[in-house]
N, C-alpha and C positions, 0 to 999 in steps of 0.2 A: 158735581158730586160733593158730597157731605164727606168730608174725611177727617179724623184723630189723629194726631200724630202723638204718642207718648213721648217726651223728651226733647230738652229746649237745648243740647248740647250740638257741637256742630254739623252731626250727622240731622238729627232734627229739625235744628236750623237750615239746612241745605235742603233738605225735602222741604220744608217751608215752603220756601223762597220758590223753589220750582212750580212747585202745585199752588201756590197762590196764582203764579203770573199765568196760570193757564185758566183763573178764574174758578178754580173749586172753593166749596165752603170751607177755611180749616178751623181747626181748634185745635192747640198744643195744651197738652198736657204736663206739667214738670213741676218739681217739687221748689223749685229757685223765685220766688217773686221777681227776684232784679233780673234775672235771662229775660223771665215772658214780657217783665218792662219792656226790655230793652228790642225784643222781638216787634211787641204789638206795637213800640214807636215807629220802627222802618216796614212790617209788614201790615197788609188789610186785613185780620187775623184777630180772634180772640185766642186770650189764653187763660187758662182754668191751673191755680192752687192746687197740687195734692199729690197723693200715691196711685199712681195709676192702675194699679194691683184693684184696688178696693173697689166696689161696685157703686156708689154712693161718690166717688169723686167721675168715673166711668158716667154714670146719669145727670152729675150735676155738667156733662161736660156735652152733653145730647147723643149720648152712643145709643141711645133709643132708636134715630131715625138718621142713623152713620150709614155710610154707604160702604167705608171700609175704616180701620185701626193700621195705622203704622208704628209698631214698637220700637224706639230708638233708643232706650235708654243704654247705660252702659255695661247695666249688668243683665247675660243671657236669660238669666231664670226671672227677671223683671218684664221682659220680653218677651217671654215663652209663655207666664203663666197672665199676663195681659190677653196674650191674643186668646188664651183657651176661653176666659171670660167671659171674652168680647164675640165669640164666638157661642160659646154653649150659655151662658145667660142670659147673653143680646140679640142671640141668632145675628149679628154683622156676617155681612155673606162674601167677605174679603179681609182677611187678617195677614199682615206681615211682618217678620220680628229679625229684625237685626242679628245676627248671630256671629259672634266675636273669637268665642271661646277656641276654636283650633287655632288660628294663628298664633294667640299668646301663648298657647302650651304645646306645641309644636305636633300637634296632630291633624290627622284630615279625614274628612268624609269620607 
């Protein structure tokens, strides 16, 4: 599978690392040059420079012919408005987004 992953932080990085060793295509996403260094050195893994909001870091990263988007980054609405994207202007037929926000502020689903 062709898979996105937004965000080189450690939830990112662990999805990485998982879906790599099962042999999927990845590509991470994040805005840090020295994380995706530091990634593409220990992982088989490209990593792509930018905001992953934006449509234009999204296609220079092949969410063209993605099989799915995983949104890791750390803030919800970075996460939420990725997948809608990746979704309604890539048609990706599998988007999932991290979702943080009740824990830190003491609510729940």
């Amino acid at each position: 599978m062709k898979i996105l992953i937004l965000g080189a932080g450690r939830v990112g990085q662990s999805v990485a690392e998982s879906l790599v060793s099962e042999k999927n295509d990845i590509t991470v996403i994040d805005t840090s040059p020295e994380r995706l260094g530091e990634l593409q050195d220990r992982l088989d893994l490209r990593g792509v420079v930018g905001n992953g909001i934006q449509p234009s870091v999204l296609r220079d990263a092949g969410i063209e012919d993605a099989d799915m988007l995983i949104a890791c980054a750390p803030q919800d609405e970075t996460n939420l408005v990725a997948c809608k994207v990746a979704h309604d202007v890539f048609q990706v037929p599998t988007t999932i987004a991290r979702r943080c926000w009740s824990s830190r502020r003491g609510w729940s689903a």
